[in-house]
C-alpha positions as CSV (number, residue, x, y, z in Angstrom):
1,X,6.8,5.8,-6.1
2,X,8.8,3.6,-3.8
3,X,8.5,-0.2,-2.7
4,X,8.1,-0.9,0.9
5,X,9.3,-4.1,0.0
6,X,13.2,-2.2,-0.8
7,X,12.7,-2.3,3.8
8,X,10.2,-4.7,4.8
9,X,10.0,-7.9,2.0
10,X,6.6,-9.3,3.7
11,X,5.1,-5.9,1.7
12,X,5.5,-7.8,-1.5
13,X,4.0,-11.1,-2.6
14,X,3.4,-12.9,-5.3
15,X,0.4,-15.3,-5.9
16,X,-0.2,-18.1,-8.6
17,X,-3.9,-18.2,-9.3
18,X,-6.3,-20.3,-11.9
19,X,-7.3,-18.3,-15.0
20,X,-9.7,-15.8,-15.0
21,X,-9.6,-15.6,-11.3
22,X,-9.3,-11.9,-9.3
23,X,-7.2,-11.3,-6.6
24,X,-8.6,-8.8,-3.5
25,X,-5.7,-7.2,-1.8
26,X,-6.0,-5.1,1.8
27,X,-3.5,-2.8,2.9
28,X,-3.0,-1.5,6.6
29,X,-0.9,0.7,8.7
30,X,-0.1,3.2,11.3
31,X,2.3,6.0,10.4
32,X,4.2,8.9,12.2
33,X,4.9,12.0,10.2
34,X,6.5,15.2,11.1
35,X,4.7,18.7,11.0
36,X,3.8,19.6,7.7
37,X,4.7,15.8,6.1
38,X,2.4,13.5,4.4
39,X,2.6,10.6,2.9
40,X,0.8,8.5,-0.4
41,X,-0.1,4.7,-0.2
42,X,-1.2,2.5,-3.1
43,X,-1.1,-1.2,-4.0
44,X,0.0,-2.3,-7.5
45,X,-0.5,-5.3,-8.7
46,X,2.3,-6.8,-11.6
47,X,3.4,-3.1,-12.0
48,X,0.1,-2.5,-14.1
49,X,-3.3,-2.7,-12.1
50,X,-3.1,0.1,-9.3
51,X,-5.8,0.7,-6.6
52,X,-6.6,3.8,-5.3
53,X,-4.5,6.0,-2.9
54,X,-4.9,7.1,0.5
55,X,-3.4,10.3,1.6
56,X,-1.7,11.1,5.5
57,X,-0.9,14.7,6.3
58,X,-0.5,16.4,9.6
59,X,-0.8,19.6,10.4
60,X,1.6,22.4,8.5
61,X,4.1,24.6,10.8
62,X,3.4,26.5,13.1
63,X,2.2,23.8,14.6
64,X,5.2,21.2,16.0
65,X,6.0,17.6,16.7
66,X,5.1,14.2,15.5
67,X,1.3,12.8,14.5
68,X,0.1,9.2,13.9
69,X,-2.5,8.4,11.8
70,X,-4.1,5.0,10.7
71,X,-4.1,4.1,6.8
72,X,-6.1,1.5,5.3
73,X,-7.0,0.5,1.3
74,X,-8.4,-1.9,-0.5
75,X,-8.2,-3.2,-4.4
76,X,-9.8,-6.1,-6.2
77,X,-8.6,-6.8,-9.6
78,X,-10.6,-7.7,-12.7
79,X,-10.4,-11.2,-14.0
80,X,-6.6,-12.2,-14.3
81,X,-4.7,-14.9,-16.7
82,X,-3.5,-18.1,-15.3
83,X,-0.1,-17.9,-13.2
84,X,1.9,-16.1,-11.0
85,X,1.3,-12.3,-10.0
86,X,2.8,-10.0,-8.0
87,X,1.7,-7.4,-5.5
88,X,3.7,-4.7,-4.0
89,X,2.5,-1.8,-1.6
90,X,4.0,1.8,-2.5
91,X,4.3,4.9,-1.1
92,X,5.5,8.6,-2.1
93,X,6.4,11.2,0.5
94,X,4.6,14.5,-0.5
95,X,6.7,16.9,1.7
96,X,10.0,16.8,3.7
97,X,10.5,15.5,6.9
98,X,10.3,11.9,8.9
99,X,8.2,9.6,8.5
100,X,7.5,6.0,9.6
101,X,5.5,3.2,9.1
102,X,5.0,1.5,12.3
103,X,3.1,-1.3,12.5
104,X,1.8,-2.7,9.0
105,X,-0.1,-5.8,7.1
106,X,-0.6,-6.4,3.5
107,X,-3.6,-9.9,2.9
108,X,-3.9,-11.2,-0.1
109,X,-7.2,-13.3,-1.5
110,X,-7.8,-15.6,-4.5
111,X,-11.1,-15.1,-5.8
112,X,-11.9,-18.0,-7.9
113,X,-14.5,-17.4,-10.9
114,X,-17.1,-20.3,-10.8
């Protein structure tokens, strides 16, 4: 797994919250791959709590040329300690080729336990 924060730094944050507080995290992007490339997306949060991943692939050879494709996920945390936490966005090429992620966001909530 890679950081998108190595090429972009706005795809890392890091929050201080109150104790026992969660934090919800969304995640989204456009991407261009190659024939036959895909690409993996999760969000981690302090290098422990991982969401799910979402998966982009286009179309294997014989067919040709680039494909764009939107990604999106989401991840809420348990209850957290006090402080400062971080939150990255990573990715993992499955299969050779280019690919790019064009225009991306990464929000970050506080949720607050009452």
């Amino acid at each position: 797994w890679y950081n998108m924060s190595d090429f972009d730094s706005s795809m890392r944050m890091t929050m201080n919250i109150q104790q026992n507080s969660k934090i919800f995290v969304q995640f989204s992007s456009s991407h261009t791959l190659s024939s036959g490339a895909s690409i993996l997306v999760r969000l981690v949060v302090d290098n422990i709590y991982n969401s799910s991943i979402y998966q982009a692939s286009s179309p294997s050879p014989p067919s040709s040329g680039t494909y764009s494709f939107p990604g999106h996920v989401e991840f809420l945390t348990g209850p957290l300690s006090s402080g400062q936490h971080t939150i990255e966005v990573q990715f993992q090429r499955n299969l050779d080729g280019p690919s790019t992620q064009l225009e991306r966001t990464l929000t970050a909530t506080e949720i607050a336990t009452p």
